[in-house]
Every structure is written in C-alpha cells, then in structure tokens.
C-alpha positions in Angstrom: -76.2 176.7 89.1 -78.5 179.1 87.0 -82.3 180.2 87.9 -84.3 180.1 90.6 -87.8 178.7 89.9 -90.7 180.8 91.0 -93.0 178.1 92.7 -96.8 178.2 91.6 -98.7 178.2 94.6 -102.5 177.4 92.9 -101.6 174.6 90.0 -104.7 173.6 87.6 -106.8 170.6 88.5 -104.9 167.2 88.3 -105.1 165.6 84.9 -107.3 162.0 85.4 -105.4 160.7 82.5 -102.2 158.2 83.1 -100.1 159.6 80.8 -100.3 163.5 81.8 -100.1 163.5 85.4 -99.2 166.1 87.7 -96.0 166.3 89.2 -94.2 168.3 91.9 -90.9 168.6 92.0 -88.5 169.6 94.6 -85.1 170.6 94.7 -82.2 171.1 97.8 -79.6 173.1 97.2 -77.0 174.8 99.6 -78.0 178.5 97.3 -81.3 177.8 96.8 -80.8 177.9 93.3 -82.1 175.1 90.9 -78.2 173.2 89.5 -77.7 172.0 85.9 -78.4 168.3 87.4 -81.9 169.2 88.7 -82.7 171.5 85.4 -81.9 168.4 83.0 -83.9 165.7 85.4 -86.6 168.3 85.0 -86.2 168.0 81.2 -86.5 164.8 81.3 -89.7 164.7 83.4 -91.0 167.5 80.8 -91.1 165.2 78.6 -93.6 162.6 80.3 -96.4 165.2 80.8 -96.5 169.0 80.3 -97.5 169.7 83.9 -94.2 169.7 86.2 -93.8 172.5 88.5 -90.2 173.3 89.7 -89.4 174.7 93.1 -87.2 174.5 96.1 -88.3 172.2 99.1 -89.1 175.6 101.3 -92.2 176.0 98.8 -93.6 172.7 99.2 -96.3 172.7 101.2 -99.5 170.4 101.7 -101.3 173.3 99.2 -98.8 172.3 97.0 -99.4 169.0 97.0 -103.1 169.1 96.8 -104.0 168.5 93.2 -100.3 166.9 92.4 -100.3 162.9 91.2 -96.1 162.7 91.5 -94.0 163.9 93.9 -90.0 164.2 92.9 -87.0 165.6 95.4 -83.8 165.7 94.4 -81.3 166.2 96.9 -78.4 167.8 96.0 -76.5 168.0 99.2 -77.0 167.0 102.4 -78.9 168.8 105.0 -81.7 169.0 107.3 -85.3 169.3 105.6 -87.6 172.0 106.5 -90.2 170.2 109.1 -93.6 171.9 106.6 -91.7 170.2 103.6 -91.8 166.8 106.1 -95.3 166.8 107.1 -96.0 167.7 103.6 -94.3 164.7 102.2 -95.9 162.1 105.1 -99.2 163.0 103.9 -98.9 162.7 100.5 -100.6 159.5 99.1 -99.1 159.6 95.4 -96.2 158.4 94.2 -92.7 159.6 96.1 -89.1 159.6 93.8 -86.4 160.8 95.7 -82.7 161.2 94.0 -80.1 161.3 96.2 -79.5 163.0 99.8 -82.0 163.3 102.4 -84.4 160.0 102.1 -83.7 158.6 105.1 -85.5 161.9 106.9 -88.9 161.1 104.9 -91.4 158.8 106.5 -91.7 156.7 103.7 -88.6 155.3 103.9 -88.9 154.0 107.5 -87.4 150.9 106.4 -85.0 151.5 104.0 -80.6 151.5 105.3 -78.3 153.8 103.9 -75.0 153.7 104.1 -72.6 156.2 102.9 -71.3 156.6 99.5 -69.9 154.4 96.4 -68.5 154.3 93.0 -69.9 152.5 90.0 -67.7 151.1 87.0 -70.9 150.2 85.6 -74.6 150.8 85.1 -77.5 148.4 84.1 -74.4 146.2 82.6 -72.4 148.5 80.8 -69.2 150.0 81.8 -69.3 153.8 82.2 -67.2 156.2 80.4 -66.0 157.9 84.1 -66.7 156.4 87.4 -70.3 157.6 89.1 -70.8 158.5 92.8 -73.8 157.2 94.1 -75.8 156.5 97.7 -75.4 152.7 98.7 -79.0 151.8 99.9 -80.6 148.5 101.4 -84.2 149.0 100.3 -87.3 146.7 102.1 -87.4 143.1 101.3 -90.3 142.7 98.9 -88.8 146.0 96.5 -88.1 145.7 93.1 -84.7 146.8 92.7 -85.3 148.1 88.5 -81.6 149.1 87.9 -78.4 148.2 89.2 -74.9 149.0 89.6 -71.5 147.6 90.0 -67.8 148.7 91.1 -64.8 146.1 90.8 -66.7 143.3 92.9 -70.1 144.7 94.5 -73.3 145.4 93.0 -75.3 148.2 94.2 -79.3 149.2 93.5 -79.4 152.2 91.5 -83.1 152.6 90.8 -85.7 151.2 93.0 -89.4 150.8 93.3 -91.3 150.0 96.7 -94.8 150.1 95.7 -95.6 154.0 95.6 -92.0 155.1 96.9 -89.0 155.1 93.9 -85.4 155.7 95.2 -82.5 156.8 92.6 -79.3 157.0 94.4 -77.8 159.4 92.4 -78.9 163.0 91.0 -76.7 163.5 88.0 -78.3 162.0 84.5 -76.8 164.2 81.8 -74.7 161.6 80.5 -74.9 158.0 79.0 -77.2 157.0 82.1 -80.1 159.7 80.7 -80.5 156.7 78.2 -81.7 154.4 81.5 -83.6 156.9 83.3 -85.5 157.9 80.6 -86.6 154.5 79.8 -87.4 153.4 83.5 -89.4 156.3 84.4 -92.5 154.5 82.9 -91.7 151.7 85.2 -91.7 154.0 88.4 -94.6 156.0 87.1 -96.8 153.4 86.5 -97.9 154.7 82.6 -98.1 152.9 79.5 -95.1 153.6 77.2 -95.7 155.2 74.0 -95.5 152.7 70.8 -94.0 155.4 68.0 -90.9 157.3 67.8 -90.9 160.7 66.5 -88.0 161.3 63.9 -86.8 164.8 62.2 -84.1 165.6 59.8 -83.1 169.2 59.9 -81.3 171.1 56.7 -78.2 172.7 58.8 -76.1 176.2 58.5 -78.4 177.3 55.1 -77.0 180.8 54.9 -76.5 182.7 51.8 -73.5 181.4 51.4 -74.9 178.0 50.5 -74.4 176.4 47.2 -78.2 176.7 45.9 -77.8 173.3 43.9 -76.7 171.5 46.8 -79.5 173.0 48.7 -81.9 172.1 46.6 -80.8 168.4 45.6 -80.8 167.8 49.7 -84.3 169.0 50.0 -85.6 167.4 46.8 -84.9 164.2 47.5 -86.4 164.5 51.4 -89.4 166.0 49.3 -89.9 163.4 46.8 -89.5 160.4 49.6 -92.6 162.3 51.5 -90.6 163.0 54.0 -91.5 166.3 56.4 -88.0 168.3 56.7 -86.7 171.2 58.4 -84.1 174.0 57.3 -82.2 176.3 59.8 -81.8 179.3 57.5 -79.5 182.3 59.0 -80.6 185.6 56.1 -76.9 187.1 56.4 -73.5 185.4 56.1 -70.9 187.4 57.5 -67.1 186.9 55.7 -64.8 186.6 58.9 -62.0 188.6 57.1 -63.8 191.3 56.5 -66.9 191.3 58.3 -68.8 192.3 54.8 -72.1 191.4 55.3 -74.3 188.7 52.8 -78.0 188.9 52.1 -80.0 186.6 51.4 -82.0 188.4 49.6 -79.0 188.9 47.0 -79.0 185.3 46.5 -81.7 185.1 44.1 -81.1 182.1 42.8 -80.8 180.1 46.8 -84.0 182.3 47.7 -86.3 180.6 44.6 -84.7 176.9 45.9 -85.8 177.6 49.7 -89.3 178.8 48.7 -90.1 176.1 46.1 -88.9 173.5 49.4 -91.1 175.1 51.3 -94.3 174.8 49.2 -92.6 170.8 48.9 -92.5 170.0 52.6 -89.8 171.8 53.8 -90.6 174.1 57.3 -88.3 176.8 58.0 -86.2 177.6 61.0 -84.7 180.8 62.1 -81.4 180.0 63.0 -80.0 183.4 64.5 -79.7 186.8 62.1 -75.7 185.9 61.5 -74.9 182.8 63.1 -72.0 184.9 64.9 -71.3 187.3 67.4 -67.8 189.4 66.8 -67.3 188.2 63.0 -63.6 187.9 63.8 -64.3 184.6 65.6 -63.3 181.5 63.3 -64.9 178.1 64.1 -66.7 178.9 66.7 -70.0 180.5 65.1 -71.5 181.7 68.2 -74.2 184.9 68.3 -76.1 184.6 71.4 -73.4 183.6 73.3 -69.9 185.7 74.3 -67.3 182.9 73.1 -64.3 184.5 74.2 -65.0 185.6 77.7 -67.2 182.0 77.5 -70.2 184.2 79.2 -73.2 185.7 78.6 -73.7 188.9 76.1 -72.4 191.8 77.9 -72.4 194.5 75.0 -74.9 195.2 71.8 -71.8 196.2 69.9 -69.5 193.1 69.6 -66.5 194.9 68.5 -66.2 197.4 71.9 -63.4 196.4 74.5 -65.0 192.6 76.0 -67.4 193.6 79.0 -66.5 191.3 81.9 -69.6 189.5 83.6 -68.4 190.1 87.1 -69.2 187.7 90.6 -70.5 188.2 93.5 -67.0 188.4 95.3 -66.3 191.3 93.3 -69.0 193.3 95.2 -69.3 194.5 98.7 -73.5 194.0 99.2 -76.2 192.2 97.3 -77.9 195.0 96.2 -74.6 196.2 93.7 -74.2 192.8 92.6 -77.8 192.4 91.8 -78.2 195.7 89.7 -75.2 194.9 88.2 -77.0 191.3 87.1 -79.7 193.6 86.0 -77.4 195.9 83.5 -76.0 193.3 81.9 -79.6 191.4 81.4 -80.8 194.5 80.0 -77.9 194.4 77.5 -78.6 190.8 76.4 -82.0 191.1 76.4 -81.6 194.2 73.8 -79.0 192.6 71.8 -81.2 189.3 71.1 -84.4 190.9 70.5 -82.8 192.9 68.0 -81.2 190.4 66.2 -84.2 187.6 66.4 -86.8 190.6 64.7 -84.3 191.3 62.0 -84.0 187.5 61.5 -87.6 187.1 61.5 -88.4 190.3 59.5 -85.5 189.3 56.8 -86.9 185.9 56.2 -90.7 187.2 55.6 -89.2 189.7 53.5 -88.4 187.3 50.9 -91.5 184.9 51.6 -89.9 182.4 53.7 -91.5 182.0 57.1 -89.8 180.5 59.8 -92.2 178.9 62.3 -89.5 177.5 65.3 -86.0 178.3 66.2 -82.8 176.7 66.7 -80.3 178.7 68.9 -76.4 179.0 67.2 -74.5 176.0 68.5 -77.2 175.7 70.7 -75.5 178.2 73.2 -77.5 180.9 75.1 -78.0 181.8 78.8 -81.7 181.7 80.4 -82.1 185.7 79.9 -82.1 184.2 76.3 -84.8 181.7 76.3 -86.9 184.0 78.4 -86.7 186.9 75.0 -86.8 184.0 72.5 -90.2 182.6 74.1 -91.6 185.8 73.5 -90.8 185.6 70.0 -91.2 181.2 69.9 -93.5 179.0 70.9 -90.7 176.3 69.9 -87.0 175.5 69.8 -84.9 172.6 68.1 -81.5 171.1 69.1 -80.2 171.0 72.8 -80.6 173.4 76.0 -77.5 175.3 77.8 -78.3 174.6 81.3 -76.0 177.3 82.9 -75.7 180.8 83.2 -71.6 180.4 83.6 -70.4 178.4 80.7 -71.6 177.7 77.3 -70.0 173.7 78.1 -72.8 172.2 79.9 -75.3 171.4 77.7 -78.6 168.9 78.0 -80.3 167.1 75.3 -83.4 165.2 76.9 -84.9 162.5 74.6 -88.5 163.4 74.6 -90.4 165.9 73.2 -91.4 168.4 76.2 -91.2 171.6 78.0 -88.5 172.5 80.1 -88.9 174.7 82.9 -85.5 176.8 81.2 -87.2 177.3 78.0 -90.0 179.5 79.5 -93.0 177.6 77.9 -91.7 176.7 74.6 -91.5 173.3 73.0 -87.9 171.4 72.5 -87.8 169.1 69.4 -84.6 167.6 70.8 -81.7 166.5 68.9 -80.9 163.0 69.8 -78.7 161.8 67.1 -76.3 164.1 66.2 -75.0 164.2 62.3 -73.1 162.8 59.3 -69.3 163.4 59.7 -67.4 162.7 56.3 -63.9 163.1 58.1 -64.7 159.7 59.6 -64.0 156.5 58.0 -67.4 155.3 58.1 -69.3 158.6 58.6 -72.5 157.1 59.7 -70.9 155.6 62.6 -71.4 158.0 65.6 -75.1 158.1 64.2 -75.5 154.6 64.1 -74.6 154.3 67.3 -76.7 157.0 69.1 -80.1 155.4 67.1 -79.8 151.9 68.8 -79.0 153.7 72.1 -82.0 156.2 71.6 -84.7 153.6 70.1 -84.1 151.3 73.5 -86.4 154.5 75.3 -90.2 154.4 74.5 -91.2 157.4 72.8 -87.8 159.3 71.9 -87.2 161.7 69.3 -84.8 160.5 66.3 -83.7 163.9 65.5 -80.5 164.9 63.9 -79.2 167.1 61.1 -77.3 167.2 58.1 -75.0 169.7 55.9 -76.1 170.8 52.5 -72.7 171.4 52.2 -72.8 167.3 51.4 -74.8 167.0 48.6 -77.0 164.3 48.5 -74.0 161.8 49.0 -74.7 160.6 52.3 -78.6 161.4 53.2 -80.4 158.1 51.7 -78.0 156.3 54.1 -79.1 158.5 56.8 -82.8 158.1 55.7 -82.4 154.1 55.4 -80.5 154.0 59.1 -83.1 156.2 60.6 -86.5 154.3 58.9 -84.6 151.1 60.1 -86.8 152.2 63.9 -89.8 150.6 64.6 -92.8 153.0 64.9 -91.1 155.5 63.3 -93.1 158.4 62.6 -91.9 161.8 60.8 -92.3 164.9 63.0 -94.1 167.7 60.9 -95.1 171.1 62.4 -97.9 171.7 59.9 -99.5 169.5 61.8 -99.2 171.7 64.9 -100.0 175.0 66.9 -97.1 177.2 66.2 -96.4 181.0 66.3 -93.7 183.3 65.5 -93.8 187.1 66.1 -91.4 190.1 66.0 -92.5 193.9 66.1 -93.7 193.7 62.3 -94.5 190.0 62.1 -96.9 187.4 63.0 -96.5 184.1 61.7 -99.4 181.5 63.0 -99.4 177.8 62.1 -102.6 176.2 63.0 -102.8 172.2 63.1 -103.4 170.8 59.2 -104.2 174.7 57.7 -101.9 177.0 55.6 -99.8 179.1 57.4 -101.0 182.8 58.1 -98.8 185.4 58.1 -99.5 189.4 59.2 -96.5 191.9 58.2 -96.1 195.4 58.6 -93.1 195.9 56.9 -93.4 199.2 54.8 -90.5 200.8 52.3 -89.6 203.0 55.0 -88.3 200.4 57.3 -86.3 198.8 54.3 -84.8 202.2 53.9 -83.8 202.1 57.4 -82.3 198.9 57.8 -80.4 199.4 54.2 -78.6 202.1 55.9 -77.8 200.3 58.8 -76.2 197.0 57.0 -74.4 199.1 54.0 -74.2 203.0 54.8 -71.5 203.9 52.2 -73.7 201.8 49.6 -76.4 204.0 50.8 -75.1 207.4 50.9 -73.8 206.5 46.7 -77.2 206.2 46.2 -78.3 209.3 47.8 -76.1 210.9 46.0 -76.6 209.5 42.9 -80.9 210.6 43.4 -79.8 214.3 44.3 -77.3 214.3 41.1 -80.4 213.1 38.9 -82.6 215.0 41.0 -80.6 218.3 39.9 -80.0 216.7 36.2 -83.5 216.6 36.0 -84.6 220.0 37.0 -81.7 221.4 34.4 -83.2 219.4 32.1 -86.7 220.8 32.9 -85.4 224.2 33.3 -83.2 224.2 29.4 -86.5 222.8 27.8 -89.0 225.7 29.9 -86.5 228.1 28.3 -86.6 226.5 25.0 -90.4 226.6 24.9 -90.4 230.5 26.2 -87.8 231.5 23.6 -89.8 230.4 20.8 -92.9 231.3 21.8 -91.4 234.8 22.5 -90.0 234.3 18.5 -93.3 233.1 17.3 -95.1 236.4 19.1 -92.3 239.1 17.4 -92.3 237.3 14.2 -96.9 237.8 14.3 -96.0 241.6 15.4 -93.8 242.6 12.6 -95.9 240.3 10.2 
C-alpha cells in the first residue's frame, strides 16, 4: 500500500474517439489507500488512453461519472459498498469492469452466481509459475467467457464479457498473467488494437568509467543501421573503496564519443548523478533508494548513522506519525532534487543534454517521482509501486501514464537484456519478445552493456526486427522537457533541441569545492603564492626602474 489518489471531481469532456476514452476507476481497500495491485492495473489502463482517473469508491459519485466512457472497480477486499457509489454505478450506461470482491452488490450483475474462492494451476492454457487465488463465478447464459482457468480437474472463467459488463475474478496482474490482461483489454473495451510495436534499445551504466572505444563501437553500429538509440549516462563514477569521485568531464576522450552519438542518433538519458547512494554499497548501485534499511531516503548525507523510517505503531496519535512522514519527505525530497540538478547541470556542462530519465535500478518511492516530474516530463525502465520495499516492482507493456509517475511518460522496459554468463545469452530475451509481441501495441524495450562490445548487439537487433510492425521509438520525434535550477532543455516534435543554461564560472567554482576541497584549497594556494610572486616581481622591477632613474638624474647633476 503506498498513495492515496486525490479524486478529480470536474474531469475534461469525454474524448469521442474509440481509442482515448474516458475511464473511471475505483478502488476498495480496508485503509483507503490505493495497493500495488490496483497501482499496476492502473498502469496498465494508462496505457490504453491517457485519461484514467484514480480514486477510492467513496469519491465516485454520479458527477463523477458524468463525462466517463469506462467504469473500472477493483475490489480488493470484501465489504459493504457505500449506497452513493451503488446508485452511481446502476446508472451508469458505459461499460462496467469489476476485478474481484464486491460484484455481486452491483445491479448489473443481477444474474451472475458467485461462489467462494479457488485456485488456478493454470491460465488461458499455461501452467503458472505459483498457484493464483481467484473468485469462482457462473456468469449469464449468452456471455462470452474471453479467458479461462484451470486447477487439477475444473476449469473456471477468469475474464468475462456480458455485453457492457466485464468481470475479472482476480485483482493481482503483476505477474506472467499482465501478458493476458493486456491483450484482452481491447476485447472488453471494444477498441481496435494497434497494428505496430514500438521498440527501444537503451545504452546502459555509461559512466566515466566506461571504456570510450566500446562505447562508441556500441553506438556506431546502432547509428549506422538507422536505428534511434538511447544512452543512460550517470556524469560521476564513484570507486566503492575509496569513495573518490570520477568526472565525466575528465574523460575527454568518452565525452567526444557520447557527443559525436548524439549528433548520430543517439538521445541521452540522465541516469542519477552517481548511480549510488552510501559508495560503500557493492552490487547493489542504488541512489534514490536506502538499500540497506530497504526504505526510502531518510538522510542527505549517506554516511550519518542509517535514519530509521519508523510505523505507525511506533506513535501514540496520527498527528506525530504524520509530521514524522512529513520530515523524512522533506529529506528525500532535498536529497533528490539536489542530486537530479547536478546530474542535469553536469551533463549540459559538457554539451550533452539529457531529455528523459531512468531511475537507478529503477528503485525510488512516490515522494521521488513526484520531484523527478518536476524536473521530467518522461521516465524509462520499470515503476516501484511501494512506499515499503524497493521488491515490488511493475513494468506495464504500453506506453502510458501512470497515476504514480505524476504526469510523466513511462517508456517501459519489456524485455530485459543480454546476459553473457548464460549459455545462450539471448535466451531470457528471446523468450520475453514472443511473450510481449502476443499483446497489440507493446513496447520492445530492453537494454544492453557497453561493457559488451559490439559482440552480442546485431543478434539483439536481428531478434528484436524479427516483430512484425516493428517501429523504432525516437524522442526527437516528441514533446520533451528537462529542467533544473540553471537548465532548460526543450525537445519539440521533428526540430533541434533547445537548450537555456545559466551556468556561470561562479557556480563551477562552487561545485569544484564541493566534489574535491583539498584539490581546491592547492589551488588557492598555489594563486595566493603566484599572486605574492607576482607583486615581488612587480615590486624588484619598480625598484629597478627608480634606482636608475635616480642614477641617471645624479649622473645629469654632476655632468
């Protein structure tokens, strides 16, 4: 359970067309908080029209429902529904998908016998990797039962269509069965599913550690195919024995490779300021995330004694608990904006410009995505969908929204990456395409490691162009904009980027100090020392000058 979604009580006018329409949709929980079920069928959703407005059922009202084409309730537990939320539902004339509990109290399914709970071995003919709870339902005669079930001997309707009225008897998706959902929803909504496939390949972990040949044989070869391609670029590498900090700006030689890929194709992603939080922390790369207390940031400076993100048990009222929620928010908030200007700021500095983000092993809390929306209007990879553990994660297949991401764009990643410590390492990817191309209108997107060399990407390229439809993703050909405190970077659809920067010497100064004080105060030191040589220099030769001109006078007086 993570964030409550505020409901929006006047919603723009209903879109006329198919594919965008309006939905609604509702969530029961025993907290009143939105779980990381509902938040990832609401990704999913997001990524059939932009307009889906998240709220719980004691917001629904026939207001509500005025302009909305779709109405969706997931019920996560059972319980009585509020009698407004009732009489809303009975006179809503769209189309009505319930998951889970609660369907029998809604007028619209009258007809329709449920009967307690059941366990699945399998789903829409293939076995399941862990058994899944669902609602055993006997829908009307004349219904279209779309996907089914089975345990040892029994088969079960999973998804169901009744004219207007869907039924899914189950509320969690975030595993193998996202693959079916996905592709049914066109079925239950009645729209035309999309022809093409959108496909990415994203340049992973370029830091200034990276090899700049290796870099730059990976991103040639995307460039010369005409292939659009992304790089995640992190400006400092921090050693984890030392904690000595890497620029990227020192790496001269990587710096001229990522700008002459991004006048060849390549778009550039800012992937975090260090791709780590406490720099002490080996393999697991986390910045935005707190990897050893698995919670949210708690303190700016990494290195202080852990802060402990407490409960509510651990307070006697509300209120204490909730300013106490509020501190450590604060803390986050400061540490991440921090970090994503530098990021920003360090990347224009040496003329790359990043125009989307991509989060450090995809970990942050929703505190994060709100600051990161104020600097993004677009993220790659997948979403963390709760506030207590970095573990849940949700990768939708479509290109959408999400409620969690606070108005920005998701360019999910679908298909994960090339791992040479397998026998054959294409084989996880291989996989994940022929799962992912079954849905109308997914995103192909996975990454590779320059780390590789150019060994294993035509293989990647080939296996990915072997979808039908397929059709590279490139941003140039969107709205996008990135902004710190000293930068604004706007792409506009098919036009060169345009970039605004205020960064003066001063604020290089600064920052200098910050990363490498001792190199600093050396060079301080080393300007007053010249400073002083100077003058003495100045002051001998002023003396010189005087003591011959005071010659030159005595020798004219005695002449």
């Amino acid at each position: 359970m993570i964030i409550f979604i505020q409901s929006m009580l006047i919603f723009a006018s209903a879109s006329t067309e198919q594919e965008q329409p309006n939905i609604v949709m509702a969530y029961e929980t025993p907290d009143g908080f939105a779980s990381v079920d509902t938040l990832f069928l609401e990704s999913v959703f997001a990524g059939m029209t932009d307009q889906v407005h998240l709220m719980h059922i004691k917001q629904v009202t026939a207001d509500t429902l005025k302009n909305a084409d779709v109405m969706v309730f997931v019920g996560e537990s059972k319980g009585k529904l509020p009698k407004e939320f009732i009489t809303a539902i009975n006179n809503f004339k769209g189309h009505l998908i319930v998951f889970g509990n609660n369907a029998e109290q809604l007028p619209q399914f009258e007809k329709w016998q449920f009967r307690g709970k059941q366990s699945l071995r399998t789903l829409d003919g293939k076995a399941l990797l862990k058994v899944s709870n669902i609602i055993e339902v006997k829908p009307p005669k004349d219904s279209d039962v779309i996907v089914g079930g089975a345990d040892l001997n029994t088969i079960y309707p999973v998804i169901v269509k009744d004219g207007r009225t869907s039924y899914i008897a189950k509320t969690s998706f975030r595993s193998e069965d996202r693959y079916i959902l996905s592709r049914e929803l066109y079925r239950l909504l009645d729209i035309q599913p999309p022809a093409t496939h959108m496909a990415y390949i994203r340049l992973e972990d370029i830091s200034p550690n990276s090899d700049p040949k290796l870099v730059k044989e990976t991103g040639e070869y995307l460039a010369e195919k005409g292939i659009p391609f992304y790089m995640a670029v992190t400006p400092v590498y921090v050693k984890s024995e030392t904690g000595e900090q890497l620029q990227l700006k020192d790496n001269k030689k990587l710096v001229k490779v990522l700008r002459n890929l991004q006048k060849s194709g390549g778009m550039v992603i800012a992937h975090g300021y260090t791709h780590t939080y406490r720099y002490t922390e080996k393999g697991t790369d986390f910045e935005f995330w707190d990897a050893i207390n698995d919670q949210k940031i708690a303190s700016v400076n990494p290195e202080e004694a852990p802060k402990t993100v407490k409960n509510r048990a651990d307070f006697t009222t509300e209120k204490e608990y909730e300013q106490h929620l509020k501190k450590i928010d604060a803390i986050e908030r400061r540490y991440i904006e921090d970090k994503m200007n530098l990021s920003i700021e360090k990347l224009t500095e040496v003329r790359l410009y990043p125009i989307s983000f991509e989060a450090p092993q995809y970990a942050m809390s929703s505190t994060g995505y709100e600051v990161i929306a104020e600097q993004f209007t677009s993220t790659f990879g997948q979403i963390q969908l709760s506030n207590d553990t970095h573990k849940i994660m949700g990768s939708p297949l479509k290109i959408g929204k999400p409620a969690l991401l606070e108005g920005m764009t998701l360019y999910p990643e679908t298909i994960g990456y090339i791992d040479p410590s397998k026998s054959n390492p294409l084989e996880d990817m291989e996989k994940a395409i022929k799962k992912v191309q079954e849905v109308p209108g997914a995103v192909i997107g996975g990454f590779y490691h320059t780390y590789l060399g150019v060994e294993y990407l035509p293989n990647m390229v080939r296996l990915m162009e072997t979808v039908p439809n397929l059709e590279w993703l490139d941003l140039r050909k969107t709205t996008q904009t990135v902004q710190s405190e000293k930068v604004v970077i706007q792409q506009k659809p098919n036009e060169e980027l345009q970039v605004t920067s205020q960064i003066n010497w001063t604020d290089k100064i600064q920052q200098r100090l910050k990363e490498r004080p001792f190199e600093m105060v050396l060079w301080i030191l080393a300007i007053v020392v010249a400073l002083f040589v100077t003058a003495f220099f100045m002051y001998v030769v002023r003396l010189r000058a005087k003591l011959r001109k005071r010659l030159f006078e005595e020798r004219n007086f005695n002449g």
